[in-house]
C-alpha positions as CSV (number, residue, x, y, z in Angstrom):
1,X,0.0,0.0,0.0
2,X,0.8,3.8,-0.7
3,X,2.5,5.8,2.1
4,X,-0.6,7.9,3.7
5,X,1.9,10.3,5.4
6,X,3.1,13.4,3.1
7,X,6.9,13.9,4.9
8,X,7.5,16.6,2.2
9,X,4.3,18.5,0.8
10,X,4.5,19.7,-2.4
11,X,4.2,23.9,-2.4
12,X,1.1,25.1,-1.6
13,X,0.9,27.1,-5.1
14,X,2.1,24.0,-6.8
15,X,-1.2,22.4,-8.9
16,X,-1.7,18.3,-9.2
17,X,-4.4,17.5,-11.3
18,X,-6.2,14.9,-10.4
19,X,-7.2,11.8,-13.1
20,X,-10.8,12.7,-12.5
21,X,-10.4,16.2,-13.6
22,X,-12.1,17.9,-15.8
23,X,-12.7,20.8,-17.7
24,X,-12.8,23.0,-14.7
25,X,-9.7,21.4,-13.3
26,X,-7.8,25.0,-14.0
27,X,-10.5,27.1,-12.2
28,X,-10.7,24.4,-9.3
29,X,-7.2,24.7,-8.7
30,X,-7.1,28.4,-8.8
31,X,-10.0,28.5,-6.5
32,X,-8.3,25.8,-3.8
33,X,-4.6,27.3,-3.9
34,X,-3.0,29.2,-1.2
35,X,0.1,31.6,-1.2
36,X,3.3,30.7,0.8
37,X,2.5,34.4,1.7
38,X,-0.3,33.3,4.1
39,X,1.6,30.5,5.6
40,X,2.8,30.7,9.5
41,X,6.7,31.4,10.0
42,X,6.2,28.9,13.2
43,X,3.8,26.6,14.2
44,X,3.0,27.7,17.7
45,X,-0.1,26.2,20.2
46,X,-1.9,29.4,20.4
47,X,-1.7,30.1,16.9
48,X,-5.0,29.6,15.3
49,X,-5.6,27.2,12.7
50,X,-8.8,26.8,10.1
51,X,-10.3,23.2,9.4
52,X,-12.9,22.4,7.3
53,X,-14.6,19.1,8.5
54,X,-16.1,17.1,5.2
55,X,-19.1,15.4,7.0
56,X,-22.1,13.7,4.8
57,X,-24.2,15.6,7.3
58,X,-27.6,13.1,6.7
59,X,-27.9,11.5,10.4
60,X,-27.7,12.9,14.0
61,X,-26.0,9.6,15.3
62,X,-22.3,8.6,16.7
63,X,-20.5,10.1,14.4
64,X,-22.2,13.6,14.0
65,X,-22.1,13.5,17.5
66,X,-18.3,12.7,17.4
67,X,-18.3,15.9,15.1
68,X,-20.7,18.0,17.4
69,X,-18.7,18.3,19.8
70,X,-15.3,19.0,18.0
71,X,-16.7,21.9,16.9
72,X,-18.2,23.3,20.1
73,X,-14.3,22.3,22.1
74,X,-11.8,22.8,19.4
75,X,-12.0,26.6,19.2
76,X,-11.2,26.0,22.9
77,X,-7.6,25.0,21.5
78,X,-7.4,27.8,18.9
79,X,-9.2,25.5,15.9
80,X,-11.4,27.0,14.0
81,X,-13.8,24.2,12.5
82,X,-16.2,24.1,10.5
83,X,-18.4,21.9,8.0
84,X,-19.1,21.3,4.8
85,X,-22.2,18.6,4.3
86,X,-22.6,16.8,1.3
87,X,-25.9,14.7,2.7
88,X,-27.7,17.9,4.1
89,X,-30.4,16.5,6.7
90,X,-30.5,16.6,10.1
91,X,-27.0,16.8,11.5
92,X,-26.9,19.9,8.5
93,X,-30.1,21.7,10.1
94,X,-28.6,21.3,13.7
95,X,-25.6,22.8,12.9
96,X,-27.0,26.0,11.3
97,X,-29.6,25.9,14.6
98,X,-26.7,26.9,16.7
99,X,-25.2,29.6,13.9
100,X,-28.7,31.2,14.7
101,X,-27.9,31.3,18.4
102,X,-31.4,29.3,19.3
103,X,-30.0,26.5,20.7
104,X,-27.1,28.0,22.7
105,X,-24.1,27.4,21.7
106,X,-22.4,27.3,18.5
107,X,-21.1,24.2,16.7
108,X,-19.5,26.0,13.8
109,X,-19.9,27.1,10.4
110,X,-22.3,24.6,8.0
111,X,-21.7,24.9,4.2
112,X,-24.1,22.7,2.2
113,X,-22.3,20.9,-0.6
114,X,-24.9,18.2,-1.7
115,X,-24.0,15.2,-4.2
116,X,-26.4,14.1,-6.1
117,X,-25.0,11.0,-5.9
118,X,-21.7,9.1,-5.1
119,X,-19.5,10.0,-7.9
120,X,-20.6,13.4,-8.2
121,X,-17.6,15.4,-9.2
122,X,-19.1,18.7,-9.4
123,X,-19.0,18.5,-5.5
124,X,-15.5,18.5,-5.5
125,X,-15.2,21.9,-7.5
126,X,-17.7,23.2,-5.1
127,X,-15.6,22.1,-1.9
128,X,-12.6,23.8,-3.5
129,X,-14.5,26.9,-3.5
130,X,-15.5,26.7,0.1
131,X,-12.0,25.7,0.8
132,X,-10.5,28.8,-0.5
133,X,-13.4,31.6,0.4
134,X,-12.9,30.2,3.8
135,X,-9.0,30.1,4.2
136,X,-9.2,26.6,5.8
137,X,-5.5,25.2,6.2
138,X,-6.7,21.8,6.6
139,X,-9.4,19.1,5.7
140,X,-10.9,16.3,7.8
141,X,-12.9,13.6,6.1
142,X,-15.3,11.0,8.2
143,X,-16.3,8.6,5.6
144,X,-15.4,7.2,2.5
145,X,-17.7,9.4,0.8
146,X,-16.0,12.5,2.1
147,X,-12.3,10.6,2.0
148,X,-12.7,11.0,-2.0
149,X,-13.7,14.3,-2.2
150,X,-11.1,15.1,0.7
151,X,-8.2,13.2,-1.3
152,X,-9.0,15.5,-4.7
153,X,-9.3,18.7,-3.7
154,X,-6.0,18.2,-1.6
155,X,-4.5,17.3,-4.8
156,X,-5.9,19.9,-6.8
157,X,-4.7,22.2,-3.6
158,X,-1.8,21.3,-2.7
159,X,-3.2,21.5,1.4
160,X,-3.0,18.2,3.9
161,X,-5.9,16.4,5.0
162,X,-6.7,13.9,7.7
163,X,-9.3,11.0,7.8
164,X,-11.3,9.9,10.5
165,X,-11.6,6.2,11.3
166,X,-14.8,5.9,13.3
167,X,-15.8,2.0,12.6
168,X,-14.1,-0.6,9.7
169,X,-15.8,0.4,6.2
170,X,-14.8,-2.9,5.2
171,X,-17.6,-4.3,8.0
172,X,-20.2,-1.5,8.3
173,X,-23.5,-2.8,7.5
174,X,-25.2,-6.3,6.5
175,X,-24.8,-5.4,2.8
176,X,-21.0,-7.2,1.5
177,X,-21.5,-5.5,-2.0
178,X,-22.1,-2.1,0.1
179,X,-18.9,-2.9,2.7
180,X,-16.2,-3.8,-0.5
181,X,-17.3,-0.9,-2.3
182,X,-16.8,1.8,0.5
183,X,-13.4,-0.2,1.6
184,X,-12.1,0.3,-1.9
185,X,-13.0,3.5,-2.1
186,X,-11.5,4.6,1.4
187,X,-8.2,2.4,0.6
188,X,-7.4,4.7,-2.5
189,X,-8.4,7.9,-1.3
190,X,-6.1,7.2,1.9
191,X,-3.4,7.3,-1.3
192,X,-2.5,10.9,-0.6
193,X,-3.8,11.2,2.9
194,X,-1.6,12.7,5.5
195,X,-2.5,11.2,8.7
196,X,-5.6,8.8,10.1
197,X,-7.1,9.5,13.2
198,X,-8.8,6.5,14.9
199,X,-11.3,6.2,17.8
200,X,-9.9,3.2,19.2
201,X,-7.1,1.3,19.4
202,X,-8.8,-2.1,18.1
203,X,-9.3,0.2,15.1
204,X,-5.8,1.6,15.0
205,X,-4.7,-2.1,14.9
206,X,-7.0,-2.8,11.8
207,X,-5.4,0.2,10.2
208,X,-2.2,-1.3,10.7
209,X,-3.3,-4.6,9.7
210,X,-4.0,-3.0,5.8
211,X,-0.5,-1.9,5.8
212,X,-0.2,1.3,7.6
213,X,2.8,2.3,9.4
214,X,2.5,3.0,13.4
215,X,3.5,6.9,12.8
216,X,0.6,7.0,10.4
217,X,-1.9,6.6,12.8
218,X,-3.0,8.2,15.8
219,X,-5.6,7.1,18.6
220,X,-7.7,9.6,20.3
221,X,-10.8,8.7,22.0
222,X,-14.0,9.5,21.6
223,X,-15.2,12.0,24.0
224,X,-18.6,13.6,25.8
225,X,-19.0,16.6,27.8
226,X,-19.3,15.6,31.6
227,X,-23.4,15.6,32.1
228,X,-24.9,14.2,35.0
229,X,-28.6,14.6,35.7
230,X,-30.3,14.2,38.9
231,X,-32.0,11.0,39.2
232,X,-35.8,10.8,40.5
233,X,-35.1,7.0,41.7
234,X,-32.5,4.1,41.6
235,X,-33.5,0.6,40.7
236,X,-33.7,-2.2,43.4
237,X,-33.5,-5.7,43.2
238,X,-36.9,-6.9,42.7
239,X,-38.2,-3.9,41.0
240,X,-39.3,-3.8,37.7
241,X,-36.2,-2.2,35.3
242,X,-36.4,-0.4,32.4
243,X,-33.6,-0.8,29.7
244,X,-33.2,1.7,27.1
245,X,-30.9,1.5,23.7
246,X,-30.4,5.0,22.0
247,X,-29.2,4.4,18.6
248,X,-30.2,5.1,14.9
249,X,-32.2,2.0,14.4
250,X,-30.6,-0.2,11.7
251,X,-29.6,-4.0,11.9
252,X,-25.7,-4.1,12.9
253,X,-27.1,-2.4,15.9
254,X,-28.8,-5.5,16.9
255,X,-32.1,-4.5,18.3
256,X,-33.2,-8.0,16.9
257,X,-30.9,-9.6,19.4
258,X,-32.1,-7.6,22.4
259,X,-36.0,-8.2,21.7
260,X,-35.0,-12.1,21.7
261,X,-33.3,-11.5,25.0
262,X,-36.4,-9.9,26.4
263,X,-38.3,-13.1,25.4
264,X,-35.9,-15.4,27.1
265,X,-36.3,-13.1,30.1
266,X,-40.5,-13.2,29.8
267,X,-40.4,-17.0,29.7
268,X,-38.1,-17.0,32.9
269,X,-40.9,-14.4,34.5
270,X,-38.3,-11.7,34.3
271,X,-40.1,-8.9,32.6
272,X,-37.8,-5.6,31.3
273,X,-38.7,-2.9,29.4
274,X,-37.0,-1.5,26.8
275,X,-37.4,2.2,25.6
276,X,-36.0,2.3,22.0
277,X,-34.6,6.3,21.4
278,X,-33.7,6.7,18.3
279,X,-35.0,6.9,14.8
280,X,-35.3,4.1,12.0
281,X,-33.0,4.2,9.3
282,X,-35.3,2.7,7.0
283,X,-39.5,1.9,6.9
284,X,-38.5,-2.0,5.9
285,X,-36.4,-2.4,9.0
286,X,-39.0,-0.7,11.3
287,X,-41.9,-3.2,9.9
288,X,-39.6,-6.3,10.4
289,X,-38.6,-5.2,13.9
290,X,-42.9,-5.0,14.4
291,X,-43.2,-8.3,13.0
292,X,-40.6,-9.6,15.1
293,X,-42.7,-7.8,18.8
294,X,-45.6,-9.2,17.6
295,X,-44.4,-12.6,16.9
296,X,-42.2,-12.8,20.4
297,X,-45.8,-11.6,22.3
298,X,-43.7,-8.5,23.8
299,X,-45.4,-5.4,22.8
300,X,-46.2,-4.3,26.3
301,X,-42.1,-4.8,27.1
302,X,-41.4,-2.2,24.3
303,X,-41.7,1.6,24.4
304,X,-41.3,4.0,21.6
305,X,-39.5,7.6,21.9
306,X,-37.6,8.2,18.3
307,X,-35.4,10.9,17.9
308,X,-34.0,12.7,21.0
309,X,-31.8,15.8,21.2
310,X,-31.5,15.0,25.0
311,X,-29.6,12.2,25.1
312,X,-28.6,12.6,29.0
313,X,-32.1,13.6,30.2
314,X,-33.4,9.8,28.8
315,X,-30.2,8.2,30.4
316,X,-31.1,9.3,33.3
317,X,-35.3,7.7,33.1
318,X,-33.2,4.7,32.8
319,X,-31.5,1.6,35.0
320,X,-29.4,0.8,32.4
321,X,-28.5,1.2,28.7
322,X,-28.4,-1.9,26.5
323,X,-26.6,-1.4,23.3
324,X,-26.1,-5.0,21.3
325,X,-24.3,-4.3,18.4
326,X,-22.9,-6.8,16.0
327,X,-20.2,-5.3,14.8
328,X,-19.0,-2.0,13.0
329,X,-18.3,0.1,16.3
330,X,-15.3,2.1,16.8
331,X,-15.9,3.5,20.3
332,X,-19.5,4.3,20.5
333,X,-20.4,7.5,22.0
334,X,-23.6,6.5,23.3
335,X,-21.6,4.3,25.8
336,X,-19.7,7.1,26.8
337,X,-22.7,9.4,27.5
338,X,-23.7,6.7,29.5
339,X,-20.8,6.5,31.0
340,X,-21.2,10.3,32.2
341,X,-24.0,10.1,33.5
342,X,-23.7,7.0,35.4
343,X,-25.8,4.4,33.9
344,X,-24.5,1.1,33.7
345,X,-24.0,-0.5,30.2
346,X,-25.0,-3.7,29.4
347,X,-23.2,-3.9,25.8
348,X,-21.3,-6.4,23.4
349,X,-17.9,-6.9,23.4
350,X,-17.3,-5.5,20.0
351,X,-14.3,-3.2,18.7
352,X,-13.6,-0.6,21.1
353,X,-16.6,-1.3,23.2
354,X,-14.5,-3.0,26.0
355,X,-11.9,-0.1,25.5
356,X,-14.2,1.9,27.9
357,X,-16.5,-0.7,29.7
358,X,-14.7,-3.3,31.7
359,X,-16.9,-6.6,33.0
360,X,-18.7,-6.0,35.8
361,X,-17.0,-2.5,36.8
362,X,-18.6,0.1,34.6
363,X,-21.4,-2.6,33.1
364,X,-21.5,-6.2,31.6
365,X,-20.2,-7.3,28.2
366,X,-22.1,-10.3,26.6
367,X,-21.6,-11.7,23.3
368,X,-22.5,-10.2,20.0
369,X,-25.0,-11.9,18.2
370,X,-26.2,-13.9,21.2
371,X,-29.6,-13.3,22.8
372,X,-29.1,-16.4,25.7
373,X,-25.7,-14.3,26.6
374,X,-27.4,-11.0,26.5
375,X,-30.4,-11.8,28.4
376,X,-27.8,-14.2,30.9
377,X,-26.0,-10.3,31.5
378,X,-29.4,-8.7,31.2
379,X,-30.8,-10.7,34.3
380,X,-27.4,-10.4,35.9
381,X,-27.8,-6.9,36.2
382,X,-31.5,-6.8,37.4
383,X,-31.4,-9.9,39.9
384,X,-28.2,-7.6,42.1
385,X,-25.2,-10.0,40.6
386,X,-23.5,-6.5,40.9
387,X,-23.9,-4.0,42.6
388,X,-26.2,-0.2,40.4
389,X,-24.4,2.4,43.1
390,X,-20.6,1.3,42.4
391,X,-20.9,0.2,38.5
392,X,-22.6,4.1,38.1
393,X,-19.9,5.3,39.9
394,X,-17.1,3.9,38.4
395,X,-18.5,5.0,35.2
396,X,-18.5,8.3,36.1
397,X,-14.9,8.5,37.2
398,X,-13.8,6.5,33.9
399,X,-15.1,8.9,31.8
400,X,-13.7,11.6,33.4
401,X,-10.4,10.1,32.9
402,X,-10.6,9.2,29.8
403,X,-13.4,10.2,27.8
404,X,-14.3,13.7,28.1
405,X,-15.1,15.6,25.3
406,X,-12.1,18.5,25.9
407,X,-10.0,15.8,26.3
408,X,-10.7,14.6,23.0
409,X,-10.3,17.5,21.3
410,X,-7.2,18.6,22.7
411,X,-5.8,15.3,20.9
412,X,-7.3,16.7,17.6
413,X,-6.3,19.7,17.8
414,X,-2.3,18.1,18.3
415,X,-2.6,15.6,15.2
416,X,-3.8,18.7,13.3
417,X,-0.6,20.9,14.5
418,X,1.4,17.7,14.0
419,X,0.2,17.5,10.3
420,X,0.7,21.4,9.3
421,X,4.1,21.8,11.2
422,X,5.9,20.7,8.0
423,X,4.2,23.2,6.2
424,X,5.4,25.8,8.3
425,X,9.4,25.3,8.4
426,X,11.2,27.0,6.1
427,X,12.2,25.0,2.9
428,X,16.0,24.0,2.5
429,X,15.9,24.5,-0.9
């Protein structure tokens, strides 16, 4: 594989033109370049820097989260960052929200750069434009998707860019077609990329595993702000508990699994109910999850909340959060927000899942794909195996060791300082 690390970028005013290019290749190029003028003479940690974040934008779930709260800390260390979306929906609308003021607090500049579809080139000429207007120094792709457009306008520019791992594209979803595509499109945009940023370090190892080198890659966390909210009650052992999984509803997360597990439980006269939060990704998977309720005899077990911009306030209605995922997690930040505010976890032991959770300290790892082990940890929990009080508060301390949401953005905001301090030493040449 291509070296992903640029160890001597090419002037900023020199123009690569990309095989894609076309006809406006010229004005792209003019548009994306920068003078040697506008670049630092040093490199210090006060000295602000400009990122443009290259998000699709479509979802409000871990990753948009992920990006939330980049741009409401990094400005904290002297980042500006902002985002260009090029699947405008709800993540799109929340971010110009906060530009308005009306939510209170501002998560940075939204540009809307749509695709109309995948290959959509005109996108990247577009970008460019944003790019330049906007002075940003430095990219940051989350996805494939963004990875390509990322990979040519920093060729067209002649400016670094860094990619975001936030779960394996090679095992995102059920669809294999869907996984090879967005693996080989991520592998040769990563041709040109200057540094990867992963969430965890079972991720960093996968990386590493394709063929990156170790100074390629950089860990850093995931990160939540510290919330807490007062509790009305605390379960007890013989009460009745009520579960809740917040997550955009879609089949690696493995709500199938979890409804199973409540049936096991029911048949053992252990009745738990489970508060879904989150949207569905698609109609078809909401009717088959219905079918599946229906079928088990569990539709009094199940409650419905959808889409929540108050992710703490529902941990806290809850005894525990269950979240049963498959695969395809990086470090998900639903666990950490549970983390903070000191709900147990009952998750899977996927990825960088057990990164943050540790058996029967912080909450209970089960199998993936396993309804008896889920509904085994499930009854665990419930039946005072271990003990609400100390797992809540050992959550709460973990996360503030590890997982806070300045903390992660102070390990941005380095690999981002790491990446342009080559462009800001003075040639030997």
């Amino acid at each position: 594989m291509q070296s992903t690390t640029n160890s001597n970028f090419s002037p900023v005013t020199e123009t690569v033109i990309s095989p894609v290019a076309s006809s406006a290749s010229v004005d792209i190029a003019k548009e994306a370049s920068f003078s040697a003028a506008s670049l630092p003479s040093a490199l210090s940690m006060t000295r602000e820097v400009r990122v443009l974040h290259v998000v699709n934008g479509e979802h409000f779930s871990g990753a948009e989260r992920v990006q939330s709260h980049l741009g409401r800390c990094l400005p904290d260390f002297h980042v500006t960052a902002d985002f260009a979306c090029v699947k405008p929906g709800r993540f799109a609308e929340m971010l110009e929200e906060r530009q308005t003021g009306v939510a209170g607090e501002n998560w940075g500049q939204c540009h809307r750069v749509p695709m109309r579809h995948r290959l959509d080139w005109t996108a990247v000429k577009r970008l460019a434009r944003v790019m330049a207007e906007g002075e940003y120094e430095l990219l940051h792709a989350h996805t494939p998707r963004t990875a390509m457009l990322a990979s040519a306008v920093s060729k067209w520019s002649g400016r670094p860019w860094v990619y975001h791992v936030h779960s394996p594209a090679g095992r995102d979803c059920e669809r294999a077609w869907a996984n090879h595509i967005n693996a080989w499109i991520e592998r040769r945009s990563l041709a040109n990329c200057s540094h990867l940023i992963t969430v965890s370090n079972s991720l960093r190892e996968d990386t590493l595993q394709q063929g990156f080198r170790a100074d390629q890659v950089t860990v850093v966390h995931n990160g939540v702000p510290a919330i807490r909210p007062a509790r009305q009650s605390k379960p007890t052992i013989g009460s009745h508990w009520t579960i809740g999984m917040i997550a955009l509803m879609r089949s690696r997360k493995g709500l199938e699994v979890v409804l199973d597990a409540l049936a096991i439980l029911k048949h053992r006269g252990i009745e738990v109910t489970l508060r879904c939060i989150g949207p569905f990704e698609t109609e078809a998977y909401r009717q088959q999850i219905d079918a599946q309720i229906t079928e088990l005899g569990i539709g009094h077990l199940i409650e419905w909340v959808g889409f929540t911009q108050d992710v703490p306030a529902e941990l806290a209605r809850l005894d525990a959060m269950v979240l049963p995922s498959l695969y395809g997690e990086g470090l998900p930040m639903v666990v950490l927000e549970s983390m903070a505010a000191g709900t147990p976890v009952i998750a899977t032991s996927v990825e960088g899942t057990p990164e943050a959770i540790r058996h029967g300290i912080e909450g209970v790892l089960a199998e993936p794909r396993s309804a008896d082990s889920l509904a085994e940890q499930i009854e665990a929990m419930v039946s005072g195996q271990h003990d609400w009080q100390s797992m809540s508060d050992f959550a709460v301390t973990r996360h503030h060791q590890s997982f806070s949401d300045h903390t992660m953005a102070n390990g941005i905001a380095k690999v981002y300082r790491r990446v342009l301090e080559p462009l800001s030493l003075p040639s030997n040449g």
